[in-house]
Phi, psi and omega in degrees: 000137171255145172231163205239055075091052167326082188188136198274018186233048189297308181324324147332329194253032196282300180314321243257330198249004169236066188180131174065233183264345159310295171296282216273052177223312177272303180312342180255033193078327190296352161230149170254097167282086179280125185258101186254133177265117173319307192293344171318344206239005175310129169269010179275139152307304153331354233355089161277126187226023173217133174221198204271117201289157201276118177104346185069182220143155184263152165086164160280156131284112196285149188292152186305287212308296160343295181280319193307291163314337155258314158321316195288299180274012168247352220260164210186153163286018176264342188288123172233126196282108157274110169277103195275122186210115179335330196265005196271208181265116201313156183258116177213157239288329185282333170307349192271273178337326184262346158294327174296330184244067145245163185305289202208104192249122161251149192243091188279115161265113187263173199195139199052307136215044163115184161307107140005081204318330187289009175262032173299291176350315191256324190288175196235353212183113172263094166251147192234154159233043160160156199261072143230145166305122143242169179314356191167101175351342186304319187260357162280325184281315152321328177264322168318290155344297185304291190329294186271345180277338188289325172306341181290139167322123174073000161301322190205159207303146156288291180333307203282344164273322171318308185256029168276134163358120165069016181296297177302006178102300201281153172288147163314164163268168187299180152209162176218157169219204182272137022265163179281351167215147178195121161054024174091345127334099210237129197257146179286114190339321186278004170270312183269021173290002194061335173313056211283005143296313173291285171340304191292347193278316189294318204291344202275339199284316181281328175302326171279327188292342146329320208248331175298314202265334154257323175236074133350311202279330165306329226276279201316325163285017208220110185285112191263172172290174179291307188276012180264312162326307145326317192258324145324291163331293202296351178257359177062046154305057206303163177226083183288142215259000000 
């Protein structure tokens, strides 16, 4: 996968692209991260890429003519254009999942009181990942990055994307590790039974009272099984339809 980092700020992403499961995603190839700095594409001499909104207004606005001019030379017919903006559609894990598996993701980072609108135009896709403002596309472009390179194939263990939070819809179940008692704190007998029948039943059980007890509101999103339905009843769970 190539992703393509559209922002007058590539240097935010120094810290973010020499760490962790990122660096061994690029090092083994399985991502290409490309940083393009918007002002190259400045028609200022200054390489200014922002001016005064059309009708007035407080603030700048960043200018068309830049992102048209990097979109045009970076963009391939594999490509899917993204804008990060509060106003697009939230971003969450099936949105992750459906992004991994494309070819060439451009990430557009806006700054100061947006984008030019006609640069509507050029995207395939408006995402936000929460409905507050920051200062600036960098760090929505940097969790989307995260978010979809752990899904490319062999980045990271498959079992283990399998049982991350909200892959199924559902919250993780708890985990522990050693020691197993520490200060009255106790890890649960049916984890150390050795059973794995028993172990896979507490884990399916806890991931919904999990998901019952901090995100309720996920559940009604979640196509659920005969046996997750069951079980939702037996905790007296209502489920609206």
């Amino acid at each position: 996968m190539i992703i393509d980092i559209v922002t007058i700020f590539p240097e935010f992403f120094n810290d973010f692209l020499d760490n962790s499961i990122i660096k061994k995603a690029i090092i083994c190839n399985q991502v290409d991260i490309r940083l393009n700095q918007l002002r190259d594409y400045s028609h200022n001499k200054h390489k200014k890429i922002d001016d005064t909104p059309y009708g007035g207004g407080v603030g700048m606005l960043m200018a068309f003519p830049p992102f048209y001019d990097c979109i045009e030379k970076i963009k391939t017919p594999e490509s899917k254009i993204i804008m990060l903006s509060p106003q697009g559609k939230l971003f969450n894990q099936k949105k992750a999942i459906e992004l991994s598996k494309e070819k060439h993701l451009i990430l557009l980072c806006g700054h100061y009181e947006g984008i030019d609108a006609r640069v509507e135009e050029l995207i395939d896709e408006e995402i936000s990942i929460g409905d507050y403002v920051l200062t600036g596309g960098e760090i929505p472009a940097m969790i989307i990055t995260d978010a979809v390179t752990r899904l490319i194939p062999d980045v990271i263990h498959a079992n283990s994307a399998e049982e991350d939070s909200l892959q199924k819809g559902w919250l993780k179940f708890p985990q522990y590790t050693k020691p197993e008692k520490y200060k009255g704190y106790q890890v649960p007998e049916v984890l150390k039974s050795g059973n794995h029948q028993l172990i896979e039943k507490y884990r399916f059980e806890e991931s919904i009272k999990q998901t019952v007890l901090k995100r309720p509101d996920l559940i009604n999103q979640i196509e659920l099984t005969e046996k997750e339905e069951k079980f939702l009843r037996n905790i007296n769970f209502s489920v609206k339809k």
